[in-house]
PAPAMAR-125903 format. One line per field, with one value per atom (N, C-alpha, C, O): residue in three letters; chain; atom name; y, z, x. Coordinates in Angstrom, 1 decimal. Example, Ala and Ser with C-alpha at 12.3 -4.5 7.8 and 13.67 -1.06 7.14 Angstrom:
2
type: c(ALA,ALA,ALA,ALA,SER,SER,SER,SER) $
mol: c(A,A,A,A,A,A,A,A) $
atom: c(N,CA,C,O,N,CA,C,O) $
north: c(-5.7,-4.5,-3.3,-3.3,-2.2,-1.1,0.0,1.1) $
up: c(7.8,7.8,7.8,8.5,7.1,7.1,7.9,8.0) $
east: c(13.2,12.3,13.2,14.2,12.8,13.7,12.9,13.4) $
//
This chain:
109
type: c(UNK,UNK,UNK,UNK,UNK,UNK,UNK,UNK,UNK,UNK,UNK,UNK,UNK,UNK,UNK,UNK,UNK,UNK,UNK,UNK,UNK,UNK,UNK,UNK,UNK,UNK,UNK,UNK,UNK,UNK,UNK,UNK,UNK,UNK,UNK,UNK,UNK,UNK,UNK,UNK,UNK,UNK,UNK,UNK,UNK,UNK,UNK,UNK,UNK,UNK,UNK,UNK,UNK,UNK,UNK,UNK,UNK,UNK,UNK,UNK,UNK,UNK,UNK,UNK,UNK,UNK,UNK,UNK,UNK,UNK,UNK,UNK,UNK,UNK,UNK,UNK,UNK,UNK,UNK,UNK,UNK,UNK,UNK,UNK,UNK,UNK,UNK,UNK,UNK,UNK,UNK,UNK,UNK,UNK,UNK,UNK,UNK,UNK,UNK,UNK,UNK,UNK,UNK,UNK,UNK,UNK,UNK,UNK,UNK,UNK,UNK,UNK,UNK,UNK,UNK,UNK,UNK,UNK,UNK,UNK,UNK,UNK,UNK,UNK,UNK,UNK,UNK,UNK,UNK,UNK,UNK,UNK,UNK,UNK,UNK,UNK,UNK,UNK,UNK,UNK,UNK,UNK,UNK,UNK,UNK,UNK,UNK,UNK,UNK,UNK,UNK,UNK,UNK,UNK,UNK,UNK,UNK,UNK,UNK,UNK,UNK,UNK,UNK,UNK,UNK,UNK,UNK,UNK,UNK,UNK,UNK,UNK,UNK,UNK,UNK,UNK,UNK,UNK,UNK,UNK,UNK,UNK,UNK,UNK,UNK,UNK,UNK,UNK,UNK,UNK,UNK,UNK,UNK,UNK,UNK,UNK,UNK,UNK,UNK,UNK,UNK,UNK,UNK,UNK,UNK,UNK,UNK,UNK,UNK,UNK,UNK,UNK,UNK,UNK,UNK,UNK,UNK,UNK,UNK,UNK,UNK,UNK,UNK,UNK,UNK,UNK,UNK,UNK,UNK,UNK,UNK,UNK,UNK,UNK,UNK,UNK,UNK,UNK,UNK,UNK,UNK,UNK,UNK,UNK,UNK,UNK,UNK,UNK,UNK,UNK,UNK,UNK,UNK,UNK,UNK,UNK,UNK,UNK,UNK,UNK,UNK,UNK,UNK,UNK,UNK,UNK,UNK,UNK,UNK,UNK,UNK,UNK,UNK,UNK,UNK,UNK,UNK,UNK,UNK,UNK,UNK,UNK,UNK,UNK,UNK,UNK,UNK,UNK,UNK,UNK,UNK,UNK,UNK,UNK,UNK,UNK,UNK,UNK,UNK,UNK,UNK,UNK,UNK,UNK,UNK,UNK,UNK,UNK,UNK,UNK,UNK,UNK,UNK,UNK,UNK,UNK,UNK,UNK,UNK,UNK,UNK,UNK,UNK,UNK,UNK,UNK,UNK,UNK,UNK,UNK,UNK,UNK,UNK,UNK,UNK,UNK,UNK,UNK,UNK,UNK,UNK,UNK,UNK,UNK,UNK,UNK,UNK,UNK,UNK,UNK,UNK,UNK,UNK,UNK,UNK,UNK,UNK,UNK,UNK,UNK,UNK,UNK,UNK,UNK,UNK,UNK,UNK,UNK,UNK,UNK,UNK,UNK,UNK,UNK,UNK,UNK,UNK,UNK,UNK,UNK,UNK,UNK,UNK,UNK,UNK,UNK,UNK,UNK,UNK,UNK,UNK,UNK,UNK,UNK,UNK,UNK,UNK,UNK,UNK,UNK,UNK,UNK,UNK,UNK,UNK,UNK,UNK,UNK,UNK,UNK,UNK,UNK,UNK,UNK,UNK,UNK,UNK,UNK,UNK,UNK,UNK,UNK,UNK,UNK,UNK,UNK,UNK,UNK,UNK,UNK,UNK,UNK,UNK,UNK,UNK,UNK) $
mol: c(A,A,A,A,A,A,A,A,A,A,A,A,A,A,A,A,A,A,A,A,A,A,A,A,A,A,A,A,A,A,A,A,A,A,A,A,A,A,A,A,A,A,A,A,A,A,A,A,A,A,A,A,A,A,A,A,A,A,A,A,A,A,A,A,A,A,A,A,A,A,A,A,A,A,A,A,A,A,A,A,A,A,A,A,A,A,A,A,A,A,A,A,A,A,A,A,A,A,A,A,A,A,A,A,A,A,A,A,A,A,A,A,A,A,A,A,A,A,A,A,A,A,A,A,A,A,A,A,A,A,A,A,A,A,A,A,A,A,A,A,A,A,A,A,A,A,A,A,A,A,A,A,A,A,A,A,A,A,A,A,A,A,A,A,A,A,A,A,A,A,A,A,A,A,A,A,A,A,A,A,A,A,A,A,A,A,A,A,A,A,A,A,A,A,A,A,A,A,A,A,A,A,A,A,A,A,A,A,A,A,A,A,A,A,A,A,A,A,A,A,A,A,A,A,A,A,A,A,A,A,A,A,A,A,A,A,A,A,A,A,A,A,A,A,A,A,A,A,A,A,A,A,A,A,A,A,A,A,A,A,A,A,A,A,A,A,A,A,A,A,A,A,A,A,A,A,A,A,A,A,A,A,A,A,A,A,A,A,A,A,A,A,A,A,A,A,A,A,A,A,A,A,A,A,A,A,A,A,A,A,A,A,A,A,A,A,A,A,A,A,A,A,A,A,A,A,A,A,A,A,A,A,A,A,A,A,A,A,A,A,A,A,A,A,A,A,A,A,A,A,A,A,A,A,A,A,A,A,A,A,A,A,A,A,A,A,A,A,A,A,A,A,A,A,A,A,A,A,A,A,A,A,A,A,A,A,A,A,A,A,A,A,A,A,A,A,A,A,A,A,A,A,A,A,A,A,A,A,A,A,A,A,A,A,A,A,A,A,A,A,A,A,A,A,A,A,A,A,A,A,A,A,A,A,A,A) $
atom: c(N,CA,C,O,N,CA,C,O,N,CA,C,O,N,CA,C,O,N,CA,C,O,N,CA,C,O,N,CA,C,O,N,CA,C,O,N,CA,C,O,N,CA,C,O,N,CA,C,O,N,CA,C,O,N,CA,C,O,N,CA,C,O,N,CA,C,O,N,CA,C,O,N,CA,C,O,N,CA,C,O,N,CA,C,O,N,CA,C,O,N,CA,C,O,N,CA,C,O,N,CA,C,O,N,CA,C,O,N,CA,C,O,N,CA,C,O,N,CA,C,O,N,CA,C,O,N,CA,C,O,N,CA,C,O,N,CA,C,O,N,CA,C,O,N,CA,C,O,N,CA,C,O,N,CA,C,O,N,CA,C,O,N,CA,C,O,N,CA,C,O,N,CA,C,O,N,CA,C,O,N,CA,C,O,N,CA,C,O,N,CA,C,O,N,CA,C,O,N,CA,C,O,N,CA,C,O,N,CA,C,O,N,CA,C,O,N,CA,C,O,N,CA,C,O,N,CA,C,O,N,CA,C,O,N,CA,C,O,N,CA,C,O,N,CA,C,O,N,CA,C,O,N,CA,C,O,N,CA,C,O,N,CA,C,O,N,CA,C,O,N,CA,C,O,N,CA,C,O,N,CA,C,O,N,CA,C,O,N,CA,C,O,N,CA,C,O,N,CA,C,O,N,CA,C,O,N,CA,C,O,N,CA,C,O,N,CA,C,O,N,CA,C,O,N,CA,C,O,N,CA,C,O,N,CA,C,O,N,CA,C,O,N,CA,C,O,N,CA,C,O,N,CA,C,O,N,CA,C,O,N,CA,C,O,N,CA,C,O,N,CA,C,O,N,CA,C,O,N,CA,C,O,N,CA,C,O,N,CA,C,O,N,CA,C,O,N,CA,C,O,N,CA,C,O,N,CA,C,O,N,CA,C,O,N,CA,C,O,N,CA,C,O,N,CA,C,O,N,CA,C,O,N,CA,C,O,N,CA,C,O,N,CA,C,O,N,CA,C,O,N,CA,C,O,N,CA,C,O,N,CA,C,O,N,CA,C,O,N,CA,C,O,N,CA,C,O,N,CA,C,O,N,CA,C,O,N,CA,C,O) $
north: c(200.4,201.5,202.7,202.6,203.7,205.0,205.8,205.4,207.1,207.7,208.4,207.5,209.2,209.4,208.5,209.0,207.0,206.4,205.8,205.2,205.9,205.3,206.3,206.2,207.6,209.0,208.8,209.0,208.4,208.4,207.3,207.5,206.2,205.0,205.5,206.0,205.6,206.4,207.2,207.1,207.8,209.2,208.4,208.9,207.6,206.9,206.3,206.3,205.4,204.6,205.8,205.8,206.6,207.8,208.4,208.5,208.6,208.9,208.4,208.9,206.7,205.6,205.5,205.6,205.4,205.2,207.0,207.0,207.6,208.8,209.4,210.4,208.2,208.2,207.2,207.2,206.4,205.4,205.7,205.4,206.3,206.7,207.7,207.9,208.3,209.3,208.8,209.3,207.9,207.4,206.3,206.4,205.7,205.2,206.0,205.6,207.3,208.0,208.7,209.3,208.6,209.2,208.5,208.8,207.0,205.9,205.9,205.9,206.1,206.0,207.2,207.2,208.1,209.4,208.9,208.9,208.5,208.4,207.5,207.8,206.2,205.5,206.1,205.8,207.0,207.4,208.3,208.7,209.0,210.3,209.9,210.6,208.2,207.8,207.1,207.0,206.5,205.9,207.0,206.9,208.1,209.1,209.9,210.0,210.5,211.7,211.6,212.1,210.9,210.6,209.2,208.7,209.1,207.9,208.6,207.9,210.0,210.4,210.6,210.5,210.7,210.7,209.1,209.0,208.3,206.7,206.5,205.8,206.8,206.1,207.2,206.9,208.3,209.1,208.1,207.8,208.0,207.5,205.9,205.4,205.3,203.3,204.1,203.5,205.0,205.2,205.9,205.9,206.2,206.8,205.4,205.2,204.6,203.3,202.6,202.5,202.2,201.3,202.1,201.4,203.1,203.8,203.5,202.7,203.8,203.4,201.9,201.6,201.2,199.4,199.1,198.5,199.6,199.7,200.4,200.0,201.3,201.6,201.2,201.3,200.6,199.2,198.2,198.8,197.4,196.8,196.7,195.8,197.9,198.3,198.8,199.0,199.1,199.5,198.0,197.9,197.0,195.5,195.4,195.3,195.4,194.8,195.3,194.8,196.2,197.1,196.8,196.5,197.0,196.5,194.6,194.2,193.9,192.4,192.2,191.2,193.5,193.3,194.1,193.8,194.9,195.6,194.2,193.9,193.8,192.6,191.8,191.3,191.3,190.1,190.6,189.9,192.0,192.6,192.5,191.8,193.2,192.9,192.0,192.0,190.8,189.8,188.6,187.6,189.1,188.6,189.4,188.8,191.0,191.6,191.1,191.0,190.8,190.0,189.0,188.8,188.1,186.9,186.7,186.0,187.9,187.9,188.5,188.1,189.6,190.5,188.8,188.7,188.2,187.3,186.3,185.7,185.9,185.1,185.9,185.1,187.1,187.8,188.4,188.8,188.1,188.2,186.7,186.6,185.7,184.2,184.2,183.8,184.9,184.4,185.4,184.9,187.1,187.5,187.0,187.5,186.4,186.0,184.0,183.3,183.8,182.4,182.9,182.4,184.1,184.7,184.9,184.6,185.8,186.7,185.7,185.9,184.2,183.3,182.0,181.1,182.4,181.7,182.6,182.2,183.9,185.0,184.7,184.4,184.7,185.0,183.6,183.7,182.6,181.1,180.9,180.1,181.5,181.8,182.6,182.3,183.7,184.6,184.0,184.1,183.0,182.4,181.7,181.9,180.7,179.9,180.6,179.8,182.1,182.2,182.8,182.7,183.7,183.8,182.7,182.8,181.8,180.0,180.3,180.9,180.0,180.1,180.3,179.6,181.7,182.9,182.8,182.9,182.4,181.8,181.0,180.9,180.2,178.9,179.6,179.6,180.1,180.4,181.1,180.8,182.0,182.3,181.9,182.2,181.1,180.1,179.1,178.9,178.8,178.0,178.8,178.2,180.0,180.8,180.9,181.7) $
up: c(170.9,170.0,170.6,170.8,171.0,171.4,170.3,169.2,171.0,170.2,169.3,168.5,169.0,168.0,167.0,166.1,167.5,166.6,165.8,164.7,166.2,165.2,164.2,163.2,164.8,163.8,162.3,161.1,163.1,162.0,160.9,159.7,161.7,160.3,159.8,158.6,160.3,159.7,158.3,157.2,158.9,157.8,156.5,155.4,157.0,155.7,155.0,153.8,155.6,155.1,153.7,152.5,154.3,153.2,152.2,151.0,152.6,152.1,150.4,149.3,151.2,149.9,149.1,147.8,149.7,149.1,147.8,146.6,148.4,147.3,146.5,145.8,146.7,145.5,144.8,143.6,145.3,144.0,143.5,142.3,144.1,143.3,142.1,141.1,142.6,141.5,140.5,139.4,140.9,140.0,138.8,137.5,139.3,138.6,138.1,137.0,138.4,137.3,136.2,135.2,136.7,135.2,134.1,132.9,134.9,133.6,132.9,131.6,133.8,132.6,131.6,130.6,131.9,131.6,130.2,129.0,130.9,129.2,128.4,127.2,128.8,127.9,127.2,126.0,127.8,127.0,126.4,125.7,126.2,125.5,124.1,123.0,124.5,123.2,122.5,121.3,123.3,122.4,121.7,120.5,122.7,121.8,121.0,119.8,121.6,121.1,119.6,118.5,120.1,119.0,117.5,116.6,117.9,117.1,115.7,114.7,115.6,114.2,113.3,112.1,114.4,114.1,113.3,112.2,113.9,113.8,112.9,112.1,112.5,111.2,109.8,108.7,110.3,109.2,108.5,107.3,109.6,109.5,108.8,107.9,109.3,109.1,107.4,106.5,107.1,105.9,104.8,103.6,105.3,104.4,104.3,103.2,105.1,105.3,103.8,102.6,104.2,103.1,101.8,100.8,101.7,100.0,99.9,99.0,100.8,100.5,100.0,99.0,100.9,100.4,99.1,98.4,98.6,97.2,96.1,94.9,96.5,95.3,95.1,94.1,96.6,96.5,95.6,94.5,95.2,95.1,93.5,92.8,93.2,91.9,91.3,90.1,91.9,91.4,91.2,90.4,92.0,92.0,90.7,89.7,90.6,89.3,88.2,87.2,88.6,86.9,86.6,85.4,87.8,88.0,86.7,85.8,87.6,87.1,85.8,85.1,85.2,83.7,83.3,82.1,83.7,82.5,82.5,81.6,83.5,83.2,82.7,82.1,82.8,81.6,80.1,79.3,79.7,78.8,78.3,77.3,78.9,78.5,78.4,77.4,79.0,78.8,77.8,77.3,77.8,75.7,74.9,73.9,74.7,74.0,73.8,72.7,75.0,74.7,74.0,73.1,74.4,73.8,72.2,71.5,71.9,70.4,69.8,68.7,70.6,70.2,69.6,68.5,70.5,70.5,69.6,69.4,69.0,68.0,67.0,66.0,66.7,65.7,64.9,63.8,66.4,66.2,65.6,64.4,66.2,66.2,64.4,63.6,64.3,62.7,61.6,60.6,62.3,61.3,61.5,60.6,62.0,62.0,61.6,61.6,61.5,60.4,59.1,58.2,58.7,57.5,56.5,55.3,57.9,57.5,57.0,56.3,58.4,58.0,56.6,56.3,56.1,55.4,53.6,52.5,53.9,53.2,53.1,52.0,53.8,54.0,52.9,52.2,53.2,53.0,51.3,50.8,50.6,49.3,48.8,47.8,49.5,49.0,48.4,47.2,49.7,49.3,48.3,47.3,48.3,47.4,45.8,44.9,45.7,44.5,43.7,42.6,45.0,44.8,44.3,43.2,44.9,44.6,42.9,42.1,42.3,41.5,40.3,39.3,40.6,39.6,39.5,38.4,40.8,40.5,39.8,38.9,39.9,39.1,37.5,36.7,37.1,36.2,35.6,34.4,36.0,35.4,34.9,33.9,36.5,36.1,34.2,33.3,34.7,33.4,32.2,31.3,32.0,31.0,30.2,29.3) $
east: c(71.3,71.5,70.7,69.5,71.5,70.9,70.1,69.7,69.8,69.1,70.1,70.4,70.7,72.0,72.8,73.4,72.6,73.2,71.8,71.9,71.2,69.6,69.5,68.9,70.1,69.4,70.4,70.2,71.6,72.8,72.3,71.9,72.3,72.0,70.7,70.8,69.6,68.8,68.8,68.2,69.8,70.0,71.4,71.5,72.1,72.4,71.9,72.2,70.7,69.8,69.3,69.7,68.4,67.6,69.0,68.8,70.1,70.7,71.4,71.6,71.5,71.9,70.6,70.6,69.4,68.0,67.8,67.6,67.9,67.9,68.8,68.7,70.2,71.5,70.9,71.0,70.3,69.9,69.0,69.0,67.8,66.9,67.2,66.6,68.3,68.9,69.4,69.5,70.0,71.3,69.8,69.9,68.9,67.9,67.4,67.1,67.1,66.0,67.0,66.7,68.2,69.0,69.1,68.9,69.5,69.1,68.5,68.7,67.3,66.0,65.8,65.1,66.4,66.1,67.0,66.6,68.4,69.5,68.9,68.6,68.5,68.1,66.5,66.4,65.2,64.4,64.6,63.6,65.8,66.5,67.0,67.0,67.7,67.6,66.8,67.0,65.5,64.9,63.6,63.2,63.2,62.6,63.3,63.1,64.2,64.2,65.4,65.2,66.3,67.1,66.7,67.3,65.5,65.4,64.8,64.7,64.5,64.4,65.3,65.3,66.6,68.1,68.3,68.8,68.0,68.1,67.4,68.0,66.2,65.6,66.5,66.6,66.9,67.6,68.8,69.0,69.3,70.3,70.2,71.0,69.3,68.8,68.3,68.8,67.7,67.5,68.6,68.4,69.4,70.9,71.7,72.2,71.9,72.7,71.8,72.2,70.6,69.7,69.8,69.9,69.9,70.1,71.7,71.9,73.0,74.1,74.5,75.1,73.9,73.5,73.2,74.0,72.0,71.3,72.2,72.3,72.8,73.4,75.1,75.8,75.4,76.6,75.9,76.1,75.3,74.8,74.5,74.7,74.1,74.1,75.1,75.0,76.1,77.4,78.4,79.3,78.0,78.7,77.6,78.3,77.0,76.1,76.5,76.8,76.5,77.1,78.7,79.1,79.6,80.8,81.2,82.0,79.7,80.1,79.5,79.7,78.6,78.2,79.2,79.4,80.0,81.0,82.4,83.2,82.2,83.2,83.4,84.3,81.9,81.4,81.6,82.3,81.0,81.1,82.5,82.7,83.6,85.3,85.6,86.3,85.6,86.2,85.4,85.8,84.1,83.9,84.2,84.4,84.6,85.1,86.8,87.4,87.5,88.9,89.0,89.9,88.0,88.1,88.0,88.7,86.7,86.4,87.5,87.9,88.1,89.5,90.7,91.2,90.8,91.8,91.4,92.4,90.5,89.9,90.0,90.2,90.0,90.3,91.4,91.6,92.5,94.1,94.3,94.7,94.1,94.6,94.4,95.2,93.2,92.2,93.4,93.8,94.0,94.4,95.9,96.6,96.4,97.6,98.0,99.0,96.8,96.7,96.6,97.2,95.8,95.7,97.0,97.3,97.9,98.6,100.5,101.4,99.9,101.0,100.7,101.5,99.7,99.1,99.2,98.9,99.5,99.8,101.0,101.2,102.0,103.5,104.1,105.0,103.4,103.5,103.4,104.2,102.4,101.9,102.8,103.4,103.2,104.4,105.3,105.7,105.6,107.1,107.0,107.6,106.1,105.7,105.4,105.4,105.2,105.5,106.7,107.1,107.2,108.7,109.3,109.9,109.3,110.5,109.5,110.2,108.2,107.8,108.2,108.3,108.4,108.8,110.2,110.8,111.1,112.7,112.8,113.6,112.0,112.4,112.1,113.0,110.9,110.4,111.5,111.8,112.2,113.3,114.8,115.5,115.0,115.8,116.0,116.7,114.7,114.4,114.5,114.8,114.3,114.5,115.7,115.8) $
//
């Protein structure tokens, strides 16, 4: 190896060596850009998520007590149909029964 071709590899050698070193210190640079600088952004944010959670959460709760709520209000609704319409066939039934009554009663007259 002459002296010209030692200078060449040489000078690739420094060459590869100070693209990597570059190309490493940007790394580091992006990844500590995120871990300082943006992480007030991140706890902002990890803190907006945790109140959105909390009040899912309370909206499913309130959600499954208005449900509960309705569907004993149907039920009692439908117990109270069932009750006025035994009432009302139990009305209808006496009716007749005193119509025929009163027919007859005249009949016989």
């Amino acid at each position: 190896m002459n002296r010209t071709e030692f200078i060449i590899v040489t000078a690739i050698i420094l060459m590869a060596a100070f693209l990597m070193g570059w190309f490493a210190n940007w790394l580091i640079n992006r990844f500590a850009r995120v871990a300082g600088g943006d992480m007030g952004e991140m706890d902002r944010l990890a803190s907006l998520l945790h109140e959105a959670e909390e009040t899912r959460d309370q909206a499913i709760l309130y959600l499954e007590q208005r449900e509960a709520e309705l569907i004993n209000q149907i039920a009692q609704t439908e117990a109270e149909l069932r009750a006025a319409m035994d009432g009302l066939r139990d009305a209808r039934h006496e009716a007749e029964e005193m119509r025929t009554y009163i027919e007859r009663m005249h009949a016989n007259s």
